[in-house]
VEXROSE-979534 format. One record per residue (C-alpha): residue in three letters; x, y, z. Coordinates in Angstrom, 2 decimals, always signed. Layout:
! VEXROSE-979534
ATOM,Ala,X,Y,Z
...
***
This chain:
! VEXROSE-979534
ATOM,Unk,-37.31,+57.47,+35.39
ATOM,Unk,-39.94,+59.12,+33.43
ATOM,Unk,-43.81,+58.24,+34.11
ATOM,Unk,-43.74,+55.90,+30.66
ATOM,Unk,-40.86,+53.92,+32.57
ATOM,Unk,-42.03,+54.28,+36.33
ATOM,Unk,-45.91,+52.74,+35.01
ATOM,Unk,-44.19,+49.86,+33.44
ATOM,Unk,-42.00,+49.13,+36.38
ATOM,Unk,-45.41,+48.80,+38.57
ATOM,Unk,-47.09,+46.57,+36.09
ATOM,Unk,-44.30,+44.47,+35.97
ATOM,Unk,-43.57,+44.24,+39.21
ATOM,Unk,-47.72,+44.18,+40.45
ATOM,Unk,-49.17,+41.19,+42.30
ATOM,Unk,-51.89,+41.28,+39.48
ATOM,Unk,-49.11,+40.04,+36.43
ATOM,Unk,-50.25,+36.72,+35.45
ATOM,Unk,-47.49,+34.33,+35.94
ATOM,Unk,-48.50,+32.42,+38.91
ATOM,Unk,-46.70,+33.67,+41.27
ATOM,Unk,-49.37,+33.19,+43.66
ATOM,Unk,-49.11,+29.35,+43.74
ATOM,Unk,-45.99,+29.50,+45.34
ATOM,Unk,-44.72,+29.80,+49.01
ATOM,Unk,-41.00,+28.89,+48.28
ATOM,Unk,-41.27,+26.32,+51.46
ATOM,Unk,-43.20,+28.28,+53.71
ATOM,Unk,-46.36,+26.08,+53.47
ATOM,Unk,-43.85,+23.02,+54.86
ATOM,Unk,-42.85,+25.88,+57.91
ATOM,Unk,-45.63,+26.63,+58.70
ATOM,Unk,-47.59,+23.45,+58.73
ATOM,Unk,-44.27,+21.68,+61.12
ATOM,Unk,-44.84,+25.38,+63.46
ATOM,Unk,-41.55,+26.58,+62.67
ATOM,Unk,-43.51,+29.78,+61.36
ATOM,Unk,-46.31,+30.49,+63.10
ATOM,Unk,-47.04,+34.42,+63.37
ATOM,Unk,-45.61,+37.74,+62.60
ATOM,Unk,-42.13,+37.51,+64.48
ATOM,Unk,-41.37,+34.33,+63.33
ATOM,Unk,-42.01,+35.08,+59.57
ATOM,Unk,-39.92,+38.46,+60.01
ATOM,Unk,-37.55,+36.46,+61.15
ATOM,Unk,-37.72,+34.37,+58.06
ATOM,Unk,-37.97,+36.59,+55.38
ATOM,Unk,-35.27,+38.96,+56.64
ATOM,Unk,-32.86,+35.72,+56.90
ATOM,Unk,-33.79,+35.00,+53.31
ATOM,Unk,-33.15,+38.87,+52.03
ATOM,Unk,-29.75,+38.63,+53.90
ATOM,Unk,-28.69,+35.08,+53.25
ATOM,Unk,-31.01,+33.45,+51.07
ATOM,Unk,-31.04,+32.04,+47.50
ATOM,Unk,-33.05,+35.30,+46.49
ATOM,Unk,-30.17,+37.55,+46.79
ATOM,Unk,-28.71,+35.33,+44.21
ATOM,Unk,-31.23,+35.35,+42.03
ATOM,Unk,-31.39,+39.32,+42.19
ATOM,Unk,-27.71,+39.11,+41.33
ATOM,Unk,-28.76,+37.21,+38.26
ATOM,Unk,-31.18,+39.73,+36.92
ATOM,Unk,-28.34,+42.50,+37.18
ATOM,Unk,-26.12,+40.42,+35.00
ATOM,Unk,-28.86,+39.52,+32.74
ATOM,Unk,-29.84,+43.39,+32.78
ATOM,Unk,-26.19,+44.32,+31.53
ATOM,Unk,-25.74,+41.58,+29.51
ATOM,Unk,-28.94,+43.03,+27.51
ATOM,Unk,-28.07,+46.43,+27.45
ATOM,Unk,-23.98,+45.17,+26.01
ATOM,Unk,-26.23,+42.88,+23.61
ATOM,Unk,-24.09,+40.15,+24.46
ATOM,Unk,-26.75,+37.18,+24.01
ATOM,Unk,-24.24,+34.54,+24.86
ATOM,Unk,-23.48,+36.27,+28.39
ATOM,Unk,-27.63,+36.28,+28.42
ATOM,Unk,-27.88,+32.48,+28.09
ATOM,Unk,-24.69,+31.71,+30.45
ATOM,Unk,-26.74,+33.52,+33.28
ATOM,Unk,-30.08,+31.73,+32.42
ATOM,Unk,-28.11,+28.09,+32.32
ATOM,Unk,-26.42,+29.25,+35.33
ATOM,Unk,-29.97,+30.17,+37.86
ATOM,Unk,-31.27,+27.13,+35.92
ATOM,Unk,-28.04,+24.88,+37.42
ATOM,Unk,-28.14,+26.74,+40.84
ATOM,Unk,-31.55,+25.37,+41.90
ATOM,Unk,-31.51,+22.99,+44.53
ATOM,Unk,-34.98,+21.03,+44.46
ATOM,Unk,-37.44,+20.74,+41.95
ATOM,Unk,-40.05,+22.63,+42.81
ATOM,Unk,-37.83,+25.84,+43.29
ATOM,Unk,-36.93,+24.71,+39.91
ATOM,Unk,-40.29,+24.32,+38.21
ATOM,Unk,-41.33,+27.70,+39.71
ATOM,Unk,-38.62,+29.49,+38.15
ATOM,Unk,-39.32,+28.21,+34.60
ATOM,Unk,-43.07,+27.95,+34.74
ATOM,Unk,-43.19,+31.88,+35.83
ATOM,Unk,-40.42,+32.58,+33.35
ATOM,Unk,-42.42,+30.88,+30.68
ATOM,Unk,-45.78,+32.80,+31.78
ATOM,Unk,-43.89,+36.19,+31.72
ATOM,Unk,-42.55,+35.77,+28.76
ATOM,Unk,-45.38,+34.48,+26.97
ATOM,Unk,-47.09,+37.57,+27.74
ATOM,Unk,-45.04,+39.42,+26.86
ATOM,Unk,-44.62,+38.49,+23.19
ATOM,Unk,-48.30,+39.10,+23.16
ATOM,Unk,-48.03,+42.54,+23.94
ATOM,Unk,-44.89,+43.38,+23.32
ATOM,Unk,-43.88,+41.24,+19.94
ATOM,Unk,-40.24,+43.05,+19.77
ATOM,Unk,-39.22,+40.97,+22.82
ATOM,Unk,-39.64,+37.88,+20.67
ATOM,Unk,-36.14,+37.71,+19.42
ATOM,Unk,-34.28,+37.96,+22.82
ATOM,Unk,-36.73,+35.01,+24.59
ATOM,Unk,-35.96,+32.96,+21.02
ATOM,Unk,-32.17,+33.87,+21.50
ATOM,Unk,-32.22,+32.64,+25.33
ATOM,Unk,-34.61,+29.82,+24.90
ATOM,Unk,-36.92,+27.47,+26.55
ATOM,Unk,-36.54,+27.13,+29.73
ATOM,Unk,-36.34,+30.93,+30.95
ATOM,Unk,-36.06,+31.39,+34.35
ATOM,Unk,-37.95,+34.42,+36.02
ATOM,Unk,-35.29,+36.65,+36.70
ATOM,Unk,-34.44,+36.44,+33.27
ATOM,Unk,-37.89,+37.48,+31.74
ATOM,Unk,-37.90,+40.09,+33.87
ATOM,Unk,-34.74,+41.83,+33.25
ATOM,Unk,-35.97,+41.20,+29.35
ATOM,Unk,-39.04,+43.67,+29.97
ATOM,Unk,-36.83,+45.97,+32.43
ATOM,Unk,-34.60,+46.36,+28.90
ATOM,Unk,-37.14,+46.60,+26.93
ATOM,Unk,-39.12,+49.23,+28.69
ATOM,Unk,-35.98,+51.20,+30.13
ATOM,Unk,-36.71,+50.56,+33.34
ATOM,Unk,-33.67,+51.89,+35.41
ATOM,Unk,-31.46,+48.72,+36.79
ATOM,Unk,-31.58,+49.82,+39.93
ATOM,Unk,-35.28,+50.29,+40.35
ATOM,Unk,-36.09,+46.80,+38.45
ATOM,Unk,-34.13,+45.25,+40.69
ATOM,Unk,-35.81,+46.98,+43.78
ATOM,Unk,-39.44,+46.43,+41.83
ATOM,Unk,-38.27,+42.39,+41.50
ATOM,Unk,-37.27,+42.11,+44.92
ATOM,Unk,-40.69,+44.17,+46.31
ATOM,Unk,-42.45,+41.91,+44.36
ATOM,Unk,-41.03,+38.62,+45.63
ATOM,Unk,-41.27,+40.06,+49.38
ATOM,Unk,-44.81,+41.27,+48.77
ATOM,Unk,-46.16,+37.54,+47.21
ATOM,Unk,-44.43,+35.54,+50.59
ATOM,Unk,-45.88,+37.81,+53.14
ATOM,Unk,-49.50,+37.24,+50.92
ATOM,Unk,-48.69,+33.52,+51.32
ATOM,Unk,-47.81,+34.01,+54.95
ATOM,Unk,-51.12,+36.14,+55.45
ATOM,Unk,-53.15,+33.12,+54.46
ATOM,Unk,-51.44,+30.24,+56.05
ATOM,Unk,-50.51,+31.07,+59.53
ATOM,Unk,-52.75,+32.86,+59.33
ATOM,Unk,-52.81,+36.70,+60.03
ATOM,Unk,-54.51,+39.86,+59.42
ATOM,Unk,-54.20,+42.06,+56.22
ATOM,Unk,-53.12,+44.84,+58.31
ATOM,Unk,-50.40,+42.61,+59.79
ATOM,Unk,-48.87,+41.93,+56.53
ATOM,Unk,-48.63,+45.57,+55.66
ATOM,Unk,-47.13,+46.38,+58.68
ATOM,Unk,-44.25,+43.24,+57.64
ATOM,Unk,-43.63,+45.17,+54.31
ATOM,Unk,-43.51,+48.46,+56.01
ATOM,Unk,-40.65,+46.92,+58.44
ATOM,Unk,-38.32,+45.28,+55.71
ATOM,Unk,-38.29,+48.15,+53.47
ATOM,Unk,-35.17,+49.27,+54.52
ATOM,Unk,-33.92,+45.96,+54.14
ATOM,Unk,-34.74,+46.04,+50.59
ATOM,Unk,-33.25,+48.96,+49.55
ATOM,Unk,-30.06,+47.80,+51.51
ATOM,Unk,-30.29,+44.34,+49.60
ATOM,Unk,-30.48,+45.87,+46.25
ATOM,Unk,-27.34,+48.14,+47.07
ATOM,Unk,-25.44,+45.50,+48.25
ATOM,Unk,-26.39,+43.53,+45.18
ATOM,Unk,-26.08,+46.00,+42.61
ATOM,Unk,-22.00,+45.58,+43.94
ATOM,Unk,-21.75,+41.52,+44.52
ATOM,Unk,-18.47,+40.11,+42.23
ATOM,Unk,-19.10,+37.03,+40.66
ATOM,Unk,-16.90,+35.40,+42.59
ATOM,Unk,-18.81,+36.54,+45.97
ATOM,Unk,-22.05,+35.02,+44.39
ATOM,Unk,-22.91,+32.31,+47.49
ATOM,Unk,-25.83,+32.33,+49.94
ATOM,Unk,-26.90,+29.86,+52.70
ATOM,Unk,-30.20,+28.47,+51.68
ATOM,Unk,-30.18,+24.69,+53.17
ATOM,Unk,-33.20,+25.41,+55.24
ATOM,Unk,-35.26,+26.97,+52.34
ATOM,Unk,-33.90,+23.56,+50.26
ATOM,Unk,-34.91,+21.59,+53.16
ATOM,Unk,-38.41,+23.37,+53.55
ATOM,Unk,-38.76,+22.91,+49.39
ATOM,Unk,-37.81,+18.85,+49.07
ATOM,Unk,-40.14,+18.23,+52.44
ATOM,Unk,-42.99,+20.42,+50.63
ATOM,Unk,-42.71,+17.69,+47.53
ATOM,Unk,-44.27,+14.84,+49.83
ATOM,Unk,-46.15,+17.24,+51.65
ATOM,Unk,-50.03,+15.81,+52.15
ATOM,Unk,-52.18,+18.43,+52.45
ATOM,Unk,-50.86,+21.68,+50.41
ATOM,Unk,-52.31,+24.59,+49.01
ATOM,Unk,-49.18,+26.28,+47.30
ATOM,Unk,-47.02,+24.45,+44.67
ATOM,Unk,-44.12,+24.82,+46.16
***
């Protein structure tokens, strides 16, 4: 990538984006409020289960497809995929999360990038996340591979942030955490960047459980 493409890959992919992201722990409040989580191992644990296994490595899988579909300008493919996350989603909240950061994204985006407007008006309301993002990736020529690893950074990066404040631990601490799984992010974007269709599964039942529990959860801070 050039430095055009490489800065546009980091402000997509930076903590400071405004789609919420923030206001969601994707179950981990409900973790670590029942002490299933409660310090560094136990989240390593937890996130490295969820890079290997989890329903992110689908939706990963999801923004390559969307990615190609863009760059073959085959809209219908485009929408399949969207319909598809949207279908895939196993509680509400995960749900909700998807379409409400989707919607944020792309909002902005037609603000300050109006050429994106057709595509979002082509896939529609909802728009999951993944989607959005592969949108800008397209748009700004972001390399699929390096999207993919900037998508996945920036999911890992917002749960150890969540984790940071809730079990709680140390800044330092949660750098340390994304120091460790680097190497399993660059080996979950490989493996992704090959996944069939037909090999697109993952075993998420404890992240669903953590979600629906979260719902009726009394005392929460994150919206999910």
């Amino acid at each position: 990538m050039n430095d055009t493409n490489l800065l546009c890959l980091l402000q997509l992919a930076s903590p400071s984006l405004p789609v919420g992201a923030y206001s969601y722990s994707e179950g981990l409040e409900t973790l670590v409020d029942k002490g299933i989580i409660h310090n560094q191992e136990s989240l390593s644990r937890w996130l490295k289960s969820e890079l290997q296994y989890g329903a992110i490595r689908l939706e990963a899988a999801v923004l390559v497809r969307a990615y190609q579909s863009l760059s073959g300008n085959d809209l219908a493919a485009l929408c399949h995929w969207n319909l598809w996350l949207s279908a895939f989603r196993e509680t509400e909240e995960l749900r909700h999360s998807s379409w409400q950061m989707g919607r944020s994204l792309i909002q902005l985006l037609s603000k300050i990038q109006p050429q994106i407007i057709p595509l979002a008006d082509a896939v529609g309301s909802p728009c999951n996340y993944a989607i959005a993002f592969a949108i800008a990736a397209v748009h700004w020529q972001i390399h699929l591979q390096a999207a993919l690893l900037g998508y996945l950074h920036s999911w890992l990066s917002n749960l150890i942030t969540a984790g940071v404040k809730l079990i709680p631990l140390g800044q330092t601490t949660g750098q340390l955490l994304l120091l460790e799984l680097q190497p399993l992010l660059t080996d979950a974007v490989a493996k992704t960047l090959t996944l069939k269709d037909d090999e697109m599964s993952c075993c998420s039942w404890g992240l669903s459980l953590a979600s629906m529990q979260h719902e009726t959860q009394y005392t929460r801070l994150f919206r999910s």
